[in-house]
C-alpha positions as YAML, in Angstrom:
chain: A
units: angstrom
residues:
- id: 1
  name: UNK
  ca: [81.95, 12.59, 124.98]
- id: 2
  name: UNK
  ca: [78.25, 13.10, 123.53]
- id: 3
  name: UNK
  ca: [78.26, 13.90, 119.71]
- id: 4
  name: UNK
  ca: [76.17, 16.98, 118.98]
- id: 5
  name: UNK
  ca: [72.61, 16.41, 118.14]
- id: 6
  name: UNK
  ca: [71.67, 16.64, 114.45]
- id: 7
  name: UNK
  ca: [71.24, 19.74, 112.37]
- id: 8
  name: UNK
  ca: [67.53, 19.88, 111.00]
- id: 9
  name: UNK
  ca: [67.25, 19.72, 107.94]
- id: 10
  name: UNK
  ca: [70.20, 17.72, 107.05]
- id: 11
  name: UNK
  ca: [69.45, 18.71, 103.40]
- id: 12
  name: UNK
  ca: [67.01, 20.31, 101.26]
- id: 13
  name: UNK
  ca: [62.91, 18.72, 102.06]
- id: 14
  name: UNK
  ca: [60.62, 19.90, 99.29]
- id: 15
  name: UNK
  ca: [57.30, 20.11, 98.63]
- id: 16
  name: UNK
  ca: [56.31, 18.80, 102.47]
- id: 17
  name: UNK
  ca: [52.12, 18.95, 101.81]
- id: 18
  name: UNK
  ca: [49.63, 18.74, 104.53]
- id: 19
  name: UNK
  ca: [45.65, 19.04, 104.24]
- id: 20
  name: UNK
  ca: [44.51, 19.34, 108.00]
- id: 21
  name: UNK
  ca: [40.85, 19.19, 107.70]
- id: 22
  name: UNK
  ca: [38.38, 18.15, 110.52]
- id: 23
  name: UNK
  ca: [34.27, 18.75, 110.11]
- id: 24
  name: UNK
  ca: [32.54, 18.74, 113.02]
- id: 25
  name: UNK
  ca: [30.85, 21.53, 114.67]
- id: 26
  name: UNK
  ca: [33.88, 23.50, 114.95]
- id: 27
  name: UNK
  ca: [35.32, 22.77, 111.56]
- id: 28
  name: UNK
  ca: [39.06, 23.21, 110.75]
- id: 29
  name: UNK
  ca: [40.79, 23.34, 107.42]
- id: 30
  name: UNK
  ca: [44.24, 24.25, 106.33]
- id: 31
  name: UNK
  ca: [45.97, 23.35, 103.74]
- id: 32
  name: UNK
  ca: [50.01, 24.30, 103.15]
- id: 33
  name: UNK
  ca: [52.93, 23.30, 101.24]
- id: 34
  name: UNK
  ca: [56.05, 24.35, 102.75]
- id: 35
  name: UNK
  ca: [60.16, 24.04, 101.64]
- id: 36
  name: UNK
  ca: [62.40, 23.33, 104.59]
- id: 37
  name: UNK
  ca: [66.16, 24.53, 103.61]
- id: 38
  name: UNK
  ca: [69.60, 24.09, 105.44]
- id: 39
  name: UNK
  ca: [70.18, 27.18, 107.67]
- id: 40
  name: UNK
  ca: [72.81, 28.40, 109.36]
- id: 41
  name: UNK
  ca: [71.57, 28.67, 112.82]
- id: 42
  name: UNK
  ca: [67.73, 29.29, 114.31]
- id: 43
  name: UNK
  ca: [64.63, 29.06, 112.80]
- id: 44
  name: UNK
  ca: [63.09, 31.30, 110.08]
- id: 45
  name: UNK
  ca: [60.04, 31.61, 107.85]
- id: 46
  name: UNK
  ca: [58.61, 33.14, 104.62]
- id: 47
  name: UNK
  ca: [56.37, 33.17, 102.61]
- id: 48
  name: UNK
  ca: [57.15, 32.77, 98.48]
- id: 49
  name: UNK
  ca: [56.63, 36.24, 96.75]
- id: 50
  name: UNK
  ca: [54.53, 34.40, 94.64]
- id: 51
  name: UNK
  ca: [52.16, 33.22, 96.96]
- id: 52
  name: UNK
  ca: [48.36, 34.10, 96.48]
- id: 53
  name: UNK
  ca: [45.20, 32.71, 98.09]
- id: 54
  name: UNK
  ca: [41.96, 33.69, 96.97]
- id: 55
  name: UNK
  ca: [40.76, 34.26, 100.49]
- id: 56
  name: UNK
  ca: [38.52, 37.18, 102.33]
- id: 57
  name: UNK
  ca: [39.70, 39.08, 104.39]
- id: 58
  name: UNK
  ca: [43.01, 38.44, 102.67]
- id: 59
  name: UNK
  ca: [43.90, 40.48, 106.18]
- id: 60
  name: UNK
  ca: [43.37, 36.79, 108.19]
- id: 61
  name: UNK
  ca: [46.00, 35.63, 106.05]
- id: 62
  name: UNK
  ca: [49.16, 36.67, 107.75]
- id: 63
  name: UNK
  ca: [47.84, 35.47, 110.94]
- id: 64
  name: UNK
  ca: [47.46, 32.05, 109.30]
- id: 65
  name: UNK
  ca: [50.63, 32.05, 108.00]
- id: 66
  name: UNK
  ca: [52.44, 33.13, 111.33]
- id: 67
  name: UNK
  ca: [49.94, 30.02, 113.29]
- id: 68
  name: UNK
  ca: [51.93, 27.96, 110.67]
- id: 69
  name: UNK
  ca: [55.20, 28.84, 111.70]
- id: 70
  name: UNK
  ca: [54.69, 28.68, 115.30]
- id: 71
  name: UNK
  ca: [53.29, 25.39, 114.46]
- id: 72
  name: UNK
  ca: [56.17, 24.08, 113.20]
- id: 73
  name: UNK
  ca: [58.90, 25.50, 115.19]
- id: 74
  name: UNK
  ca: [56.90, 24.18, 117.87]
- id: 75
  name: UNK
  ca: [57.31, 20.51, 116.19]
- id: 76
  name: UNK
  ca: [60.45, 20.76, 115.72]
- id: 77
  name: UNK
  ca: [61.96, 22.05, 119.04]
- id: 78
  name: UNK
  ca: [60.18, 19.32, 120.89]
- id: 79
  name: UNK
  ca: [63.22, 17.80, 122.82]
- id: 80
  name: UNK
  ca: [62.24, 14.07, 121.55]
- id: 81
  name: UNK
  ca: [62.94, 14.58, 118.40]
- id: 82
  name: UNK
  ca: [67.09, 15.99, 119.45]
- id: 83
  name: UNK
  ca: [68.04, 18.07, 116.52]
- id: 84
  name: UNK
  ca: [69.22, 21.75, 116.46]
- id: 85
  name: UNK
  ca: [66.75, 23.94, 114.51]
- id: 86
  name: UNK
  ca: [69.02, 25.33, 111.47]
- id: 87
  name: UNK
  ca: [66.28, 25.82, 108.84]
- id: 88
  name: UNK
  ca: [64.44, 28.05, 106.67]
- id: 89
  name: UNK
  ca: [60.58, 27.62, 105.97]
- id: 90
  name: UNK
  ca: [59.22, 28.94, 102.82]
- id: 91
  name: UNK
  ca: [55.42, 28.66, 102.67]
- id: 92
  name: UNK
  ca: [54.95, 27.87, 98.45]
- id: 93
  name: UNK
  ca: [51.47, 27.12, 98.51]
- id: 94
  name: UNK
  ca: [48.18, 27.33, 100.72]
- id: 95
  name: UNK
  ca: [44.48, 27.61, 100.80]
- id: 96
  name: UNK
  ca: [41.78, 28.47, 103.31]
- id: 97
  name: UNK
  ca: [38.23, 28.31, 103.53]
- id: 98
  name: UNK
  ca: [36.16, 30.56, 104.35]
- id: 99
  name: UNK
  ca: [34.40, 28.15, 106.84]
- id: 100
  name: UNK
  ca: [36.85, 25.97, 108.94]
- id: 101
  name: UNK
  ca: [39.69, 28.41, 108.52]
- id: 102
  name: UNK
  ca: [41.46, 29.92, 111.37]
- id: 103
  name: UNK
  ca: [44.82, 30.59, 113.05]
- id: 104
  name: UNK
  ca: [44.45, 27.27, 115.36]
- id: 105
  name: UNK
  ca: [43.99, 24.75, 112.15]
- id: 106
  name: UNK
  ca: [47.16, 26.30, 110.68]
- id: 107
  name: UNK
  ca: [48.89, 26.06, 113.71]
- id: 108
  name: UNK
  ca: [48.33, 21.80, 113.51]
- id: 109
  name: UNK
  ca: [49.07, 22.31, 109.83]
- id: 110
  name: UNK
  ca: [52.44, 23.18, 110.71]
- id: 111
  name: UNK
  ca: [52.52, 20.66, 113.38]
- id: 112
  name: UNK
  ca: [51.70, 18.13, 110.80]
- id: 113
  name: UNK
  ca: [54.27, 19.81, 107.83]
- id: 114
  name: UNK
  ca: [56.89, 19.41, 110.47]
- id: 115
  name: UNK
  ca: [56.53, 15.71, 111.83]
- id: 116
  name: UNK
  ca: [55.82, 14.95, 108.07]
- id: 117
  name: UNK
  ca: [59.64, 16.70, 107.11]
- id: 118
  name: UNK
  ca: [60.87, 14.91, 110.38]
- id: 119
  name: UNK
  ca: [59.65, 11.49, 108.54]
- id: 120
  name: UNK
  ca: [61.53, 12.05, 105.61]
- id: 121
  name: UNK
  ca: [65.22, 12.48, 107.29]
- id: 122
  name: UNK
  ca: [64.83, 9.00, 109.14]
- id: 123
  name: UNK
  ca: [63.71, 10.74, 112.51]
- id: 124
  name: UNK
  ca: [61.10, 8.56, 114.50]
- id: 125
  name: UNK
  ca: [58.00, 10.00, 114.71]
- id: 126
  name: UNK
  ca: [56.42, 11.17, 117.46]
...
């Protein structure tokens, strides 16, 4: 009999911090801080009331934001890494620029937050 795969996260990760930032001639940068909380099933995401990023068009934002989460939900349900997403994502912190910024460097961002949260429960990266 195969034990279940692990539950991700096993416990609270806080303050997981990732500055993706690449400068060539098509620039990225992204910068997020993200909470990853015990869930009881799936995969969810939000973003901390508090939150404010002194960005224009503020509008982009949300579409950032969502590139994040697809970004990491992405990460984690990569079947290498064998744990059952059961976690909650709250986005405490980010910046943009107005040069660099867009939906695909928040995307890696989250790629990044993930395999970073991954790290700190013991699970090899990838």
């Amino acid at each position: 009999m195969t034990p279940a795969p692990p539950r991700f996260p096993p416990h609270p990760i806080r303050g997981v911090g990732v500055l993706h930032r690449k400068q060539n001639c098509a620039p990225h940068f992204a910068e997020i801080e993200v909470d990853f909380e015990p869930a009881d099933e799936g995969f969810a995401f939000e973003v901390a009331q508090a939150l404010t990023v002194d960005y224009e068009p503020a509008a982009a934002l949300s579409r950032f934001f969502a590139a994040a989460a697809v970004g990491i939900e992405e990460h984690l349900s990569l079947p290498e890494h064998g744990v059952v997403i059961a976690t909650r994502v709250v986005l405490r912190r980010a910046r943009a620029d107005t040069f660099g910024s867009h939906e695909l460097a928040f995307r890696i961002a989250g790629c990044l937050a993930a395999r970073k949260a991954l790290e700190r429960t013991g699970r090899p990266r990838l």
